[in-house]
C-alpha angles and dihedrals in degrees: 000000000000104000116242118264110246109219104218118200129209079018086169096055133084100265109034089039089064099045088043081058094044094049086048093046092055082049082255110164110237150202116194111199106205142166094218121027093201081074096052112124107237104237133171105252088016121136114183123222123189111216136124140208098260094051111078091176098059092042098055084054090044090054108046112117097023116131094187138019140220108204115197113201112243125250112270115283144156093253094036096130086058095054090050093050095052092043084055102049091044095059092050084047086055102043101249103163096205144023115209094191123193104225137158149272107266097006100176128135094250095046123142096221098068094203091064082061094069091052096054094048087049094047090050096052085047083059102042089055092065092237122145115257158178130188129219105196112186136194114221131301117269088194085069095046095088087050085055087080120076136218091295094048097247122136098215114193145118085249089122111183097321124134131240114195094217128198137203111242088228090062092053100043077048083054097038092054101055093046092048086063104045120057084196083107110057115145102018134125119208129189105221104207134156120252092273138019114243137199124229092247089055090052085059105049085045092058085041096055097037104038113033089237119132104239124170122171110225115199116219130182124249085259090045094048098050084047108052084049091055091087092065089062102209132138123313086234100055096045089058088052086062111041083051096057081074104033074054091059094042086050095058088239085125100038110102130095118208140192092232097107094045084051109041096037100037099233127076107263111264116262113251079241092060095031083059091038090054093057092247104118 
């Protein structure tokens, strides 16, 4: 029986390029959705699709064939939620028999970090719809820990002493692709962590140590925060989204650490020590 063509969202990014590979790499047929076909990733059983999130009609076309999707989320926007929703209900339209979504640590509607909002409410249209799922909700990316530092080397944030339970993109896209061929795990929702929760002190004394770099964490308050990213002058939206990433992490909503990696993948997740020993922060 000819196997089912996984549909594979953001395929050019960091994320849904490695679980794409990895897909390839299994002789898994696949459909990569993308905005410009000149990033596609060239794969052995890829077919490349051009769509994006705002376009319901392409997607539907895009979509057409596909037994299971991977669902990256979009990059943060105001109308993020929208995008989700019409990436959703094209892919019903289209047949698609089951959604594998990449959400977040702590998504709730009431959630600090506001971008964990977006995913809730994702994850509840995705239900709504009656298509089969599964949700990836990931804590944040210990691969962006070392950017969170400016010129000066300070991590400036109102994180306090909170914990983040932070995770290597190579482990998820490990754990993403197991669960992408195996429908054993329809209607689950995993929390994808690294083996500890870390402060953000500790981050820095771990970039520090590794990498020779002098890192220091800096607290803020939530005042102090807004306004040192004034300066930056983006949308109030998206500055919110920022400042809360931290408020999040003083708040415990990132601290867990969970067995899923070690489950799913096969293997137990990387430390951030070794993640930034390896050259890979």
């Amino acid at each position: 029986m000819a196997m089912d063509v996984i549909g594979v969202t953001g395929a050019s990014g960091q994320l849904g390029g490695r679980i794409a590979a990895r897909l390839a790499g299994r002789g898994q047929p696949l459909r990569l959705v993308v905005r410009d076909p000149a990033r596609a990733p060239s794969l052995p059983g890829a077919g490349v699709a051009v769509a994006s999130y705002q376009d319901p009609a392409a997607l539907r076309q895009a979509l057409d064939g596909v037994g299971t999707l991977l669902l990256v989320s979009a990059t943060e926007a105001a109308d993020r939620r929208e995008q989700h929703a019409i990436a959703v209900d094209a892919a019903v339209a289209a047949g698609v028999a089951r959604i594998v979504y990449t959400s977040f640590t702590g998504a709730a509607p009431d959630a600090a970090f506001t971008f964990a909002r977006d995913h809730w409410y994702t994850e509840q249209h995705i239900r709504e719809t009656g298509i089969g799922f599964t949700f990836l909700r990931d804590n944040l990316y210990m691969d962006l820990m070392p950017s969170l530092a400016d010129d000066e080397g300070v991590i400036r944030g109102p994180a306090g002493d909170g914990r983040a339970g932070v995770v290597a993109r190579d482990d998820i896209a490990d754990a993403a692709t197991a669960v992408l061929l195996d429908h054993a795990h329809d209607g689950a929702t995993y929390d994808l962590t690294g083996p500890q929760a870390l402060t953000m002190t500790e981050v820095a004394e771990e970039i520090t140590r590794v990498t020779g770099r002098e890192v220091v964490y800096q607290a803020e308050t939530v005042e102090e925060a807004y306004a040192s990213r004034a300066r930056y002058g983006a949308p109030d939206w998206e500055v919110e989204g920022w400042v809360t990433s931290y408020t999040a992490i003083a708040e415990g909503e990132l601290d867990l650490v969970t067995d899923a990696v070690a489950t799913l993948a096969g293997h137990p997740p990387i430390s951030f020590a070794d993640h930034l020993a390896a050259g890979k922060g």
